[in-house]
C-alpha positions in Angstrom: 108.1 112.4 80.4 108.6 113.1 84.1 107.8 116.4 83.8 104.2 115.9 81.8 103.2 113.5 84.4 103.7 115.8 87.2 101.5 118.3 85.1 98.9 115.8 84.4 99.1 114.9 88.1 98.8 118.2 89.1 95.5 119.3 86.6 93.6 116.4 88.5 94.1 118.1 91.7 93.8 121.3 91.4 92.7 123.0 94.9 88.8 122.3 95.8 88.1 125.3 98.4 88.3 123.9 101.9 89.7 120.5 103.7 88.8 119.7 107.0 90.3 116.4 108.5 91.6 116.1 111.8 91.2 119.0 113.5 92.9 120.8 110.6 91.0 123.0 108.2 92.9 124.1 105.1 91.8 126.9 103.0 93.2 126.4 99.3 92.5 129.3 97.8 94.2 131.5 100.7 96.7 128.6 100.9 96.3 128.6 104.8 96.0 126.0 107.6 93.9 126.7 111.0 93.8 124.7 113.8 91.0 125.5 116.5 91.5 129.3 116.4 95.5 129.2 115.4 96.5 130.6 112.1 99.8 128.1 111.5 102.0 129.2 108.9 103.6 126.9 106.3 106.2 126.9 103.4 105.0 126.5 99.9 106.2 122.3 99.9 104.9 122.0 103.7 101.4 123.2 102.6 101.6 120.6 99.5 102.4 118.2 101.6 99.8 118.4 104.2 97.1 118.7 101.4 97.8 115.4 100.2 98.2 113.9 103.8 94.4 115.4 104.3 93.2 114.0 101.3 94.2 110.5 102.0 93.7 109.9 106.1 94.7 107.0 107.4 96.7 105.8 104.2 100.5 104.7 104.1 101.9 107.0 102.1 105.9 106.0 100.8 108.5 108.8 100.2 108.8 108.1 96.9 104.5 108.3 96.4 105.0 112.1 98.2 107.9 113.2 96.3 106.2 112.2 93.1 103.1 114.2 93.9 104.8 117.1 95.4 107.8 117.9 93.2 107.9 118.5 89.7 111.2 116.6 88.9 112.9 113.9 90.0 115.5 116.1 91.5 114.9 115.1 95.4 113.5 111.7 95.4 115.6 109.7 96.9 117.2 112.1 99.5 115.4 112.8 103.1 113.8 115.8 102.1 110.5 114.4 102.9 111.6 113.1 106.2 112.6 117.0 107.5 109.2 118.0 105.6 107.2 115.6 107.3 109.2 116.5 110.5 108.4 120.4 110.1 104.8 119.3 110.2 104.9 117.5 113.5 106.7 120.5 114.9 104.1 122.9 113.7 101.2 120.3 113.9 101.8 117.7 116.6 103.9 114.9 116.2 100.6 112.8 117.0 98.8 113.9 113.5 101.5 111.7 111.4 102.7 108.4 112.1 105.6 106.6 110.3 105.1 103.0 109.0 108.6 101.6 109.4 109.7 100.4 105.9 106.7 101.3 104.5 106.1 104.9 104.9 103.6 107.7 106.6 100.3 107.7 107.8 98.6 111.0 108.4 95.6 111.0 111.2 93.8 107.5 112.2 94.5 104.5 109.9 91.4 103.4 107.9 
């Protein structure tokens, strides 16, 4: 059951071409991430997770929403994977593009 409604999940958002949001441009089809004139490179579950930061700015997003969104099992859900994920970001991004809502979870670029 899991497993279909990661699928389902994942046939609504299949890649759209090009995001731009906060500074960031991210081409899907070439599954890359520019910022100003730097090419920055990303792992397969870094680049997953940015496109869903970029295509909800400024909401809280929980752990558990990410992991559902970016895994296709329940394998990691409850461990800190997203945390070092999210921390790889702000390494390779800034750690001013995402914010952490204490208890509640992360907000990439300005809050709405």
């Amino acid at each position: 059951c899991a497993r279909l409604g990661a699928l389902i999940r994942r046939a609504h958002s299949q890649p759209t071409g090009v995001v731009t949001t906060g500074g960031l441009t991210l081409d899907e089809a070439r599954q890359s991430v520019v910022s100003g004139d730097r090419t920055i490179a990303l792992s397969g579950i870094e680049f997953r997770l940015l496109r869903y930061f970029m295509l909800h700015p400024g909401q809280v997003l929980s752990k558990a929403h990410l992991a559902e969104h970016i895994y296709d099992n329940d394998s990691d859900r409850d461990s800190n994977v997203i945390e070092v994920y999210v921390n790889h970001l702000r390494n390779k991004l800034g750690a001013a593009c995402i914010t952490t809502r204490r208890g509640q979870g992360y907000v990439f670029g300005a809050p709405r």
